[in-house]
PDB file of N, CA, C, O and CB in Angstrom:
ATOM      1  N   UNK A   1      98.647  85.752 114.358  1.00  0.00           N
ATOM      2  CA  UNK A   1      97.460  86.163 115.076  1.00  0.00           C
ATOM      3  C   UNK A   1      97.298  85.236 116.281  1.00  0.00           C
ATOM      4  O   UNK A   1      97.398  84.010 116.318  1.00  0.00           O
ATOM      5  CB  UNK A   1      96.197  86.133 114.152  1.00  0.00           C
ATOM      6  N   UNK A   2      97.060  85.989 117.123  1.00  0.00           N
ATOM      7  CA  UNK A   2      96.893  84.755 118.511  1.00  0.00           C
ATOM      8  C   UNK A   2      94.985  84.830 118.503  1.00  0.00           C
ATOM      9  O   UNK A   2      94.129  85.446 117.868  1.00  0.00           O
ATOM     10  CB  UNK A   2      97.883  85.557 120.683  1.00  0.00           C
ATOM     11  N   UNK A   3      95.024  83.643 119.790  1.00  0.00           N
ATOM     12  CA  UNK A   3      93.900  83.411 120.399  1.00  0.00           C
ATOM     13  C   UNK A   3      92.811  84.832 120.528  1.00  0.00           C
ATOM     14  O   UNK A   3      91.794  84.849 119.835  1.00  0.00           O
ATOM     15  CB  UNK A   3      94.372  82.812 121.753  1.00  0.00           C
ATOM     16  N   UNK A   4      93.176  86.155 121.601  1.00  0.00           N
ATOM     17  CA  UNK A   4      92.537  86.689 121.585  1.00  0.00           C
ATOM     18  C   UNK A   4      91.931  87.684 120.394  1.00  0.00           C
ATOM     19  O   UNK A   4      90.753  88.034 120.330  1.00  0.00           O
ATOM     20  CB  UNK A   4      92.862  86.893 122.401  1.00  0.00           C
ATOM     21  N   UNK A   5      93.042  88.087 119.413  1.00  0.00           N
ATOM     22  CA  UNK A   5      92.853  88.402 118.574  1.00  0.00           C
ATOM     23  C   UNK A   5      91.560  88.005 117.483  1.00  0.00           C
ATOM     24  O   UNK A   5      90.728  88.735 116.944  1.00  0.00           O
ATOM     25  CB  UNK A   5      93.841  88.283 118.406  1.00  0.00           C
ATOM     26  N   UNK A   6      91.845  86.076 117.391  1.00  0.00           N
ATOM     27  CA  UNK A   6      91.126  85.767 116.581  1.00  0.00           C
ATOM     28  C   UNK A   6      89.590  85.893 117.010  1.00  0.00           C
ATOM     29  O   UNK A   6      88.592  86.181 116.349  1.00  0.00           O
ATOM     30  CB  UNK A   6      91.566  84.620 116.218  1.00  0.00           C
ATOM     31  N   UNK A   7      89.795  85.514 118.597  1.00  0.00           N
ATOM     32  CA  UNK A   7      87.981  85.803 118.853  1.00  0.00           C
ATOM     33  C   UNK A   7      87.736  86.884 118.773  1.00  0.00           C
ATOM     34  O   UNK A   7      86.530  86.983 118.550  1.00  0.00           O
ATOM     35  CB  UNK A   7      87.257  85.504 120.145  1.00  0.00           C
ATOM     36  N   UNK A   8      88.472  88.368 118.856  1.00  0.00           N
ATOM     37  CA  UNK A   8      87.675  89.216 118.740  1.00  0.00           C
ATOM     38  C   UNK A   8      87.659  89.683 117.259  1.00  0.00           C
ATOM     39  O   UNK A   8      87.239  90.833 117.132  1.00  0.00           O
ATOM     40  CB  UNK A   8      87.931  90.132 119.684  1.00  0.00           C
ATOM     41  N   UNK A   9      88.007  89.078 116.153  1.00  0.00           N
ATOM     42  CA  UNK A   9      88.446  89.092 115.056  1.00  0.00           C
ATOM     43  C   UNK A   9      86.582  88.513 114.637  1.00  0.00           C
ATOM     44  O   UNK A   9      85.788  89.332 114.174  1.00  0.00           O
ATOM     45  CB  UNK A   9      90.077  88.115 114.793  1.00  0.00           C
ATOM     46  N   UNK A  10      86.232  87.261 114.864  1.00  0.00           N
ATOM     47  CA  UNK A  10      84.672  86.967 115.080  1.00  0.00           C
ATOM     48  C   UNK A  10      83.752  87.390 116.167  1.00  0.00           C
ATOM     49  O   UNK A  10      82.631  86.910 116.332  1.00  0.00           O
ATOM     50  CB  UNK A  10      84.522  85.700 115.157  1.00  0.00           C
ATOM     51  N   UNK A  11      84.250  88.246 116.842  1.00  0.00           N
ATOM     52  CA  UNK A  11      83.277  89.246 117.852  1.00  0.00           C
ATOM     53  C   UNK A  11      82.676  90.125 116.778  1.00  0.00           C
ATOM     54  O   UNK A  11      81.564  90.581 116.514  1.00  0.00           O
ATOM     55  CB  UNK A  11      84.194  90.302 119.153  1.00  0.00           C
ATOM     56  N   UNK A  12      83.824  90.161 116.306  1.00  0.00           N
ATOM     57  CA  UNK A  12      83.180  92.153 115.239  1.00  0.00           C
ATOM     58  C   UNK A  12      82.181  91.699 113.868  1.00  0.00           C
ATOM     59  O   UNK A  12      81.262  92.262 113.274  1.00  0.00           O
ATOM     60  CB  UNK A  12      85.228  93.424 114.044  1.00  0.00           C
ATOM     61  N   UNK A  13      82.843  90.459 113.725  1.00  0.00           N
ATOM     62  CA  UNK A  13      82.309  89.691 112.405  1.00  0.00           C
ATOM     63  C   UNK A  13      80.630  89.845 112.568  1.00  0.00           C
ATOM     64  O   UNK A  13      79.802  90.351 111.811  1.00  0.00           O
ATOM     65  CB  UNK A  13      82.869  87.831 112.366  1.00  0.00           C
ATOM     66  N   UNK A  14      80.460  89.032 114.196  1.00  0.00           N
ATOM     67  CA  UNK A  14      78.655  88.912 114.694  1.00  0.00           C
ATOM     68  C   UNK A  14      78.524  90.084 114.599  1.00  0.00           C
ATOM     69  O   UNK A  14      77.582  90.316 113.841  1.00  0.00           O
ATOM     70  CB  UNK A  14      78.035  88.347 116.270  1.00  0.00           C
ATOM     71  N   UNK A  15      79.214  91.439 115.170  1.00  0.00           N
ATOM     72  CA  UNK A  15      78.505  92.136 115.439  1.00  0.00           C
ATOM     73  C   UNK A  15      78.202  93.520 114.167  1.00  0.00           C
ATOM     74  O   UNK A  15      77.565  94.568 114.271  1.00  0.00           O
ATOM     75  CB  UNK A  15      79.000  92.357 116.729  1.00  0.00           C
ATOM     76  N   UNK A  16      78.858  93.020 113.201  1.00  0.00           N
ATOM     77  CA  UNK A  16      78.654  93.604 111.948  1.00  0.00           C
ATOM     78  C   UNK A  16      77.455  92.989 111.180  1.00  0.00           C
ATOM     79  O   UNK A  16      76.794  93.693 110.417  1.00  0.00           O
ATOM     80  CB  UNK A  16      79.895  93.484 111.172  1.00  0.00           C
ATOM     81  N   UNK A  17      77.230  91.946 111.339  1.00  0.00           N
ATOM     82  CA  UNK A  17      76.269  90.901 110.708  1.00  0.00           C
ATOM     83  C   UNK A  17      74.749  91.288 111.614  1.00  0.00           C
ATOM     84  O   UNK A  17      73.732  91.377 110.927  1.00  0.00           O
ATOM     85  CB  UNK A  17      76.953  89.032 111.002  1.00  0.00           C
ATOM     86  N   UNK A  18      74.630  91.505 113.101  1.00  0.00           N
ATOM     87  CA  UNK A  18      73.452  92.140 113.375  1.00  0.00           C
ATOM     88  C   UNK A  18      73.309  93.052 113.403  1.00  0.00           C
ATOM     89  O   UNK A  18      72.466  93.323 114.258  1.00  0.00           O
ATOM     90  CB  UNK A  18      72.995  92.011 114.088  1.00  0.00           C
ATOM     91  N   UNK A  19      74.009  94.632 112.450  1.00  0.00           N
ATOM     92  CA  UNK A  19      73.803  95.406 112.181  1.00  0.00           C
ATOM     93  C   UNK A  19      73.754  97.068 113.221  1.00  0.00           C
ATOM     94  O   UNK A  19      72.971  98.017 113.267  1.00  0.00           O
ATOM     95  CB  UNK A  19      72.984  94.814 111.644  1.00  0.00           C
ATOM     96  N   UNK A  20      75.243  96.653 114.035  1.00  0.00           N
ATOM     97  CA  UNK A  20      75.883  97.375 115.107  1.00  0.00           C
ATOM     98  C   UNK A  20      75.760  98.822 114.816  1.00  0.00           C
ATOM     99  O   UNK A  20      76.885  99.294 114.982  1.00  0.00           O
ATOM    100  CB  UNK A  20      77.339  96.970 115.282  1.00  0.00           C
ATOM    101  N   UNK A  21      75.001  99.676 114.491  1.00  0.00           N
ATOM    102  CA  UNK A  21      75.595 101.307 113.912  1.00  0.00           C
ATOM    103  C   UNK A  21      76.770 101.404 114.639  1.00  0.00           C
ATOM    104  O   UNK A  21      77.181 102.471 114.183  1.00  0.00           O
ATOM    105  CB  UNK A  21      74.573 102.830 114.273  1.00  0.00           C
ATOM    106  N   UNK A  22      77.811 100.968 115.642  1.00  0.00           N
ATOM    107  CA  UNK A  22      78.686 101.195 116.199  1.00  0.00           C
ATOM    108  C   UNK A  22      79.615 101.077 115.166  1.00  0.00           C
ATOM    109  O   UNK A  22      80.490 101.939 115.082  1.00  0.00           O
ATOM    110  CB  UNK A  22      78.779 100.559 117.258  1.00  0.00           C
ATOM    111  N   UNK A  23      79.566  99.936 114.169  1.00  0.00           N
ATOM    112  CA  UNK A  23      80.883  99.721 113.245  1.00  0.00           C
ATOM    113  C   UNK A  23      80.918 100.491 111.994  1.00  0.00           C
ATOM    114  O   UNK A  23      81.681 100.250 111.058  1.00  0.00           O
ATOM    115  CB  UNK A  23      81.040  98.241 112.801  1.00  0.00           C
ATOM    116  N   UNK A  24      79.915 101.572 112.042  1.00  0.00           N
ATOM    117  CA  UNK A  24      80.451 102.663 110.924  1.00  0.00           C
ATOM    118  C   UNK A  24      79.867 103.781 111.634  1.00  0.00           C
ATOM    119  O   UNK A  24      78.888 104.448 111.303  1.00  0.00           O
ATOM    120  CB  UNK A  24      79.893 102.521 109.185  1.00  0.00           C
ATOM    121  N   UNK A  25      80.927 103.940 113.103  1.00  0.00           N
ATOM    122  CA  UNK A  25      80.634 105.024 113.355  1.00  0.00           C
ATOM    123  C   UNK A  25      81.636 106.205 112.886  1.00  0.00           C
ATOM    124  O   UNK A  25      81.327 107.361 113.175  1.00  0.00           O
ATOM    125  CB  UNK A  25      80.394 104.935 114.586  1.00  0.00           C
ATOM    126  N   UNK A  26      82.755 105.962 112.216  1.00  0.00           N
ATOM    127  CA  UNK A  26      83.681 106.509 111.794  1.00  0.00           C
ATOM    128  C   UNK A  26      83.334 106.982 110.298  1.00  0.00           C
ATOM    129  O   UNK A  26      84.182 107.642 109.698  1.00  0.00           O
ATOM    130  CB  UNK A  26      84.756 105.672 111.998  1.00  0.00           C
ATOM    131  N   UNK A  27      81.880 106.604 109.559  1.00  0.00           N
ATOM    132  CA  UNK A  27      81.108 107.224 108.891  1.00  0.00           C
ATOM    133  C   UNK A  27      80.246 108.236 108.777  1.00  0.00           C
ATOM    134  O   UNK A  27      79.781 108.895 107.847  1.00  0.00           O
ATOM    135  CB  UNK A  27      80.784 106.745 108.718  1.00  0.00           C
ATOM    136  N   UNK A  28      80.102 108.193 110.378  1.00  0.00           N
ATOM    137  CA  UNK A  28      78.973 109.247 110.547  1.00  0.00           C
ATOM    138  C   UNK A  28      79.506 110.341 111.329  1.00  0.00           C
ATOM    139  O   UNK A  28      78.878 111.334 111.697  1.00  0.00           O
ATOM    140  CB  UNK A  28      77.672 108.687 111.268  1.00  0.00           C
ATOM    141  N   UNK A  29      80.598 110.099 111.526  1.00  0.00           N
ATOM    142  CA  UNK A  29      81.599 111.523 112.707  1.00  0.00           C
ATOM    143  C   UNK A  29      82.719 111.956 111.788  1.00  0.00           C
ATOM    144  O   UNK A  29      83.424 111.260 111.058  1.00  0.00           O
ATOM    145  CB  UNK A  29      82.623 110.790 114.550  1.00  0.00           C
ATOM    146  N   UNK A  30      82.723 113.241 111.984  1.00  0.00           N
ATOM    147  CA  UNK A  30      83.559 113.590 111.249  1.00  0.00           C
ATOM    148  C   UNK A  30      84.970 114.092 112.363  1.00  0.00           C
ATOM    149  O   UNK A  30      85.339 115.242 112.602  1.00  0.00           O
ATOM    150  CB  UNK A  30      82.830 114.664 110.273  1.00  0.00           C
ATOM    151  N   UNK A  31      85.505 112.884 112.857  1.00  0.00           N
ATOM    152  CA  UNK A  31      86.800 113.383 113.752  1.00  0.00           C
ATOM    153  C   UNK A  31      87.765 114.319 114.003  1.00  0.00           C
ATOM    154  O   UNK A  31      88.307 114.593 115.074  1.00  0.00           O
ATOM    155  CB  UNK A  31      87.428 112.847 113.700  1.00  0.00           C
ATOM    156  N   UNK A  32      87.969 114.903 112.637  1.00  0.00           N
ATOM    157  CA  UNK A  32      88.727 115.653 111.829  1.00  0.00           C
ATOM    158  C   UNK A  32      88.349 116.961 112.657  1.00  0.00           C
ATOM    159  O   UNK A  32      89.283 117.509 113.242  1.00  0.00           O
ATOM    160  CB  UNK A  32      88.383 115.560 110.179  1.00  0.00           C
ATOM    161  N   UNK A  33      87.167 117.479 112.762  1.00  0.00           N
ATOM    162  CA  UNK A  33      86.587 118.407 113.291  1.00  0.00           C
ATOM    163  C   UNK A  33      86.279 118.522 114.808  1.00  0.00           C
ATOM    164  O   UNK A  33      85.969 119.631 115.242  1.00  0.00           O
ATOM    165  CB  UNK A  33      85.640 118.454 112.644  1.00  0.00           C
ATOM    166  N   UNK A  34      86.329 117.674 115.475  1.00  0.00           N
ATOM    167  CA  UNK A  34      86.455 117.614 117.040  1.00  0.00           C
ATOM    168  C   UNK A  34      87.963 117.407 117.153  1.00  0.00           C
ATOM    169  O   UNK A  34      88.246 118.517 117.603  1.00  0.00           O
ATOM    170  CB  UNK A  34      85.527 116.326 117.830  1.00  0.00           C
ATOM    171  N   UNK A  35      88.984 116.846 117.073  1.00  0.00           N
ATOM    172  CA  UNK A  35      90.137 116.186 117.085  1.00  0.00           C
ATOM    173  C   UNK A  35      91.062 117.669 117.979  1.00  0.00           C
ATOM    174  O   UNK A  35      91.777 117.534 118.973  1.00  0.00           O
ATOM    175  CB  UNK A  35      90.646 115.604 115.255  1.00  0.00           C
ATOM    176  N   UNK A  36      90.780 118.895 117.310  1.00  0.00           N
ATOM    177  CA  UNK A  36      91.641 120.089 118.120  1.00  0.00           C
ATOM    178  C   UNK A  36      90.943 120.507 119.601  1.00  0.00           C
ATOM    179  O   UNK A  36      91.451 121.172 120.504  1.00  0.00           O
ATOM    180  CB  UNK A  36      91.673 121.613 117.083  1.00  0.00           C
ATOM    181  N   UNK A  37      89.682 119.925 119.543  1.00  0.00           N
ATOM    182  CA  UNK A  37      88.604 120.355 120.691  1.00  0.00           C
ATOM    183  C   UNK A  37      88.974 119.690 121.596  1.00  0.00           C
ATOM    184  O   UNK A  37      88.993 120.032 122.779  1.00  0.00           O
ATOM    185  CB  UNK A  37      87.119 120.142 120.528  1.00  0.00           C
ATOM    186  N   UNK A  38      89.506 118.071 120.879  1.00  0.00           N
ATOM    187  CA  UNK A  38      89.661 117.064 122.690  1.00  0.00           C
ATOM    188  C   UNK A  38      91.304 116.950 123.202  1.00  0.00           C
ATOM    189  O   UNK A  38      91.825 116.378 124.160  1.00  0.00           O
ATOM    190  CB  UNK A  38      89.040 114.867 122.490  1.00  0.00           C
ATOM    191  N   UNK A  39      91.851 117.783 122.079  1.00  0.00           N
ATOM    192  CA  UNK A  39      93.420 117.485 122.035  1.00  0.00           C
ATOM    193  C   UNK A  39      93.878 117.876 123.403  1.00  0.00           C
ATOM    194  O   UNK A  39      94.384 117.035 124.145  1.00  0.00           O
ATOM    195  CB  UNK A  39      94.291 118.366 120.832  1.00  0.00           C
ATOM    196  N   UNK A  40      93.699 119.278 123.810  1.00  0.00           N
ATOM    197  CA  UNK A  40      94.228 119.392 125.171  1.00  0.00           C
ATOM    198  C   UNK A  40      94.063 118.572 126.323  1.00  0.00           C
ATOM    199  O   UNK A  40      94.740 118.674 127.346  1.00  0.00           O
ATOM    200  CB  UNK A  40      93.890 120.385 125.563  1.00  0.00           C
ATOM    201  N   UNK A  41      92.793 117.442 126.054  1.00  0.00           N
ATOM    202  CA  UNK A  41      92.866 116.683 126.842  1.00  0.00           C
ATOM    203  C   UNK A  41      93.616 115.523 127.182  1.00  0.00           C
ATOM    204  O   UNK A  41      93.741 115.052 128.312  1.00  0.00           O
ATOM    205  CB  UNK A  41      92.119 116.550 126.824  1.00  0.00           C
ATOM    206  N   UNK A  42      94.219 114.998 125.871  1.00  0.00           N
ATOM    207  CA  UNK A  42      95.235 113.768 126.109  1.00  0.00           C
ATOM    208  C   UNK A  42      96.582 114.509 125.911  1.00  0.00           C
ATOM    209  O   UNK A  42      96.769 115.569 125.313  1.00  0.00           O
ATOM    210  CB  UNK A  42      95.045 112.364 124.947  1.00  0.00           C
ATOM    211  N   UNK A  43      97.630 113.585 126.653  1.00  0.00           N
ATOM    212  CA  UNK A  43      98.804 113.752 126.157  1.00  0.00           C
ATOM    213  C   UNK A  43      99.670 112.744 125.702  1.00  0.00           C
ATOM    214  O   UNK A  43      99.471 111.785 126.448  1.00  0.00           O
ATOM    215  CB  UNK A  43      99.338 114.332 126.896  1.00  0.00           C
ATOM    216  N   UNK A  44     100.661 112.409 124.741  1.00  0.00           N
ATOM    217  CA  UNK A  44     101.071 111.204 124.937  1.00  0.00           C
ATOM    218  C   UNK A  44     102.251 110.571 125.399  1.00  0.00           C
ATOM    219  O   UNK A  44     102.865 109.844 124.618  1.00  0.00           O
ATOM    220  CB  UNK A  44     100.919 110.838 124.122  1.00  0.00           C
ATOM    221  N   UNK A  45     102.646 110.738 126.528  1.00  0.00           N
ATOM    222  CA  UNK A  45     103.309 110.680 127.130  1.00  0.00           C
ATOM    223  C   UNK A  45     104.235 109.218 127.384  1.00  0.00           C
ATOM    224  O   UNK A  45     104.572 108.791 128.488  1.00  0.00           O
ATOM    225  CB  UNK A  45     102.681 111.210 127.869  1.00  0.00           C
ATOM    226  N   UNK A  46     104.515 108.639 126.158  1.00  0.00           N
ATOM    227  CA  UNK A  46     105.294 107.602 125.948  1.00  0.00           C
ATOM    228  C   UNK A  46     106.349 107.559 126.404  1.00  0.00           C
ATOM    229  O   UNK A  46     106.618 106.408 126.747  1.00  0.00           O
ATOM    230  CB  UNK A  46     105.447 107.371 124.965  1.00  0.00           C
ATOM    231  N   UNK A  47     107.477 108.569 126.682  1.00  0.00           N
ATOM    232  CA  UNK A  47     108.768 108.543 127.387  1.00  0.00           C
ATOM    233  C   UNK A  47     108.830 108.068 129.020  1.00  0.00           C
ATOM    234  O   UNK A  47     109.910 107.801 129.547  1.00  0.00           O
ATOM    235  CB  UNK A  47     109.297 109.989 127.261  1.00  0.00           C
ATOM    236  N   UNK A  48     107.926 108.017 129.535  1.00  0.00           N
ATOM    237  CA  UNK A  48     107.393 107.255 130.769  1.00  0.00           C
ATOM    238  C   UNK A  48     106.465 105.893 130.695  1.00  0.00           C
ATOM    239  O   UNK A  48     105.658 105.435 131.504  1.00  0.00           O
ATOM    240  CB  UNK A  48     106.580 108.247 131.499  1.00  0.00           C
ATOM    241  N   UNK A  49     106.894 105.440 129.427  1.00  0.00           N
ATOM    242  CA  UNK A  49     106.314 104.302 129.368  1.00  0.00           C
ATOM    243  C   UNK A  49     104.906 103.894 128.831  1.00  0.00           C
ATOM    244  O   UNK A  49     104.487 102.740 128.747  1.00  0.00           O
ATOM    245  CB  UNK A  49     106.402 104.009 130.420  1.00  0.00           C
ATOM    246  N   UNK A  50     104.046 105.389 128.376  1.00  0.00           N
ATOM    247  CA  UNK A  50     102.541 105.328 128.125  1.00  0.00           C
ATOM    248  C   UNK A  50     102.595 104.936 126.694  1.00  0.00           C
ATOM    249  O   UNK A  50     103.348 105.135 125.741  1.00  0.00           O
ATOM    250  CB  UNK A  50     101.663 106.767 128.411  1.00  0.00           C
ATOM    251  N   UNK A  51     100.972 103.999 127.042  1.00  0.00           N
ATOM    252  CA  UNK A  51     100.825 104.057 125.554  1.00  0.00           C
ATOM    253  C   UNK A  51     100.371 105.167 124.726  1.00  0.00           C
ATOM    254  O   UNK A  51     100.005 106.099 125.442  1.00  0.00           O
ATOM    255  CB  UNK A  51     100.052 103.168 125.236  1.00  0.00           C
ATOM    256  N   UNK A  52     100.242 105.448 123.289  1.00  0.00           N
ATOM    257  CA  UNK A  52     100.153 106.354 122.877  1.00  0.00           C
ATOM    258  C   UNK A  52      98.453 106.336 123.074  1.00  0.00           C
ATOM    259  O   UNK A  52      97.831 105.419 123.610  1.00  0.00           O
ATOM    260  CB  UNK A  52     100.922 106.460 121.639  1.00  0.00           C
ATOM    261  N   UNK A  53      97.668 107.997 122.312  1.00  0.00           N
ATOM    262  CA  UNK A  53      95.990 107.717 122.438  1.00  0.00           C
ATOM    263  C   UNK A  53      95.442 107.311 121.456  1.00  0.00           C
ATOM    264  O   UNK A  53      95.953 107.417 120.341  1.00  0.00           O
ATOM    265  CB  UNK A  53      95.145 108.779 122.733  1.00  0.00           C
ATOM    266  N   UNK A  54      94.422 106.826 121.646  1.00  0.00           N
ATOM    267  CA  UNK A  54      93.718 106.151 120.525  1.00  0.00           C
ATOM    268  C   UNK A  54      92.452 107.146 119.919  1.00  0.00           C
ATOM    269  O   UNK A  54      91.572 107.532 120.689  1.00  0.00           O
ATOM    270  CB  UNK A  54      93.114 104.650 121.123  1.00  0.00           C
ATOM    271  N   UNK A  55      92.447 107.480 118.629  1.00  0.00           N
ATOM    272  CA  UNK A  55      90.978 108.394 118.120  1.00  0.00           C
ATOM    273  C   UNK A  55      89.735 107.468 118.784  1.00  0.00           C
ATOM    274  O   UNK A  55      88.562 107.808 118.630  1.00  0.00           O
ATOM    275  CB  UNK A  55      90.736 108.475 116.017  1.00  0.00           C
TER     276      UNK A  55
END
C-alpha cells in the first residue's frame, strides 16, 4: 500500500464515522437496473490505451 492509498484509506474511515450517506450509496441504488440505460454511453475502449469504466 503506498502513501496515497493509505490517506485515502483514513479519508473514508472519517468519513464513514461522520455518517456520509455517500458510503452506502450502493445500498440504496439498485445499479443493476440503470446499468443497460447508461451503457450506450461509455465505451471501453482499452485497445487505445483507456482505462476501463467504473460503476
Amino acid at each position: 500500500m503506498n502513501l496515497l492509498q493509505t490517506g485515502l484509506s483514513e479519508l473514508y474511515k472519517e468519513i464513514e464515522i461522520l455518517g456520509d450517506p455517500l458510503t452506502d450509496i450502493s445500498d440504496n441504488i439498485d445499479f443493476e437496473r440503470i446499468r443497460p440505460i447508461l451503457s450506450d454511453l461509455f465505451s471501453n475502449d482499452t485497445e487505445n490505451g483507456r482505462r476501463t469504466n467504473y460503476d
